[in-house]
N, C-alpha and C positions, 0 to 999 in steps of 0.2 A: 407561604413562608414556612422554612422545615422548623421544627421546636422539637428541643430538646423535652424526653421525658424519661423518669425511672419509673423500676417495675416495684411495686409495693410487696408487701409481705403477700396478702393474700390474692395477688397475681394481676393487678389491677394497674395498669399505669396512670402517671402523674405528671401532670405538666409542670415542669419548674422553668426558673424564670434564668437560667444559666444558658450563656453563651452557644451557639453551636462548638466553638471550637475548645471551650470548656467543659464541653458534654460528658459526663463520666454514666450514663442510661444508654436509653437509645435516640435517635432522631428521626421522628415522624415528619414526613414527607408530603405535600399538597398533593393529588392526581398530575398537575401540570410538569411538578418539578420531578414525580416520579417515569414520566414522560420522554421527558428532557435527557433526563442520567441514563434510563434505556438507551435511548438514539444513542448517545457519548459514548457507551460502555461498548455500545456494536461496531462502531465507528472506529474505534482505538481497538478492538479484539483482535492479536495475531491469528490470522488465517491458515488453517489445517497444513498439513505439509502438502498434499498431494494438492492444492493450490498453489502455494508456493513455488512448487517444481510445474504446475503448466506458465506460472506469471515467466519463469527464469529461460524457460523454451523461447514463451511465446516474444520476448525481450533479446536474446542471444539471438534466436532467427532475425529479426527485424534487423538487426545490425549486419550481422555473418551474410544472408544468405542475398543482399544489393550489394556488399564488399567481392562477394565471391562474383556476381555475373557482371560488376564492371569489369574484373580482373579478365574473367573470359574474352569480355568484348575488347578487352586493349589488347590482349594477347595473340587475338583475331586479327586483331588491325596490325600492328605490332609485326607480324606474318607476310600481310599482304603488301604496307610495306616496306620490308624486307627482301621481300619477292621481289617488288618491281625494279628494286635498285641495282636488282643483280643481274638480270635479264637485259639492263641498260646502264652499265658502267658507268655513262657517262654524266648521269642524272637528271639526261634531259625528258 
């Protein structure tokens, strides 16, 4: 459980009996809960840029680059036909 403590004169801390959220010292921390706030603190830390820019590739490709080969493949098709309908007026 974190407890609030201040630093005495001669450099010594103190446990008092104030609030965490009243704390005007500092707040000593259990190993578990110092633990804990690591994990959180990595977890919520904004990511370098030059990650940033592979997440924004690797996100933009995933979309762009199955948009663009169905676009091919209808465009292909789309061609052929085209093609056949002209070769055979009559649409049979």
């Amino acid at each position: 459980m974190a407890t609030c403590v201040r630093l005495l004169n001669n450099n010594n801390l103190r446990a008092t009996t104030d609030s965490i959220e009243n704390c005007t010292g500092y707040v000593a921390l259990e190993p578990q809960e110092y633990a804990e706030m690591q994990f959180l603190t990595q977890a919520f830390q904004i990511p370098e840029t030059a990650q940033l820019q592979e997440l924004f590739i690797w996100a933009f490709g995933i979309v762009v680059i199955p948009f663009l080969v169905s676009w091919a493949y209808q465009t292909v098709i789309d061609w052929f036909e085209n093609d056949v309908s002209f070769n055979n007026p009559n649409g049979d």
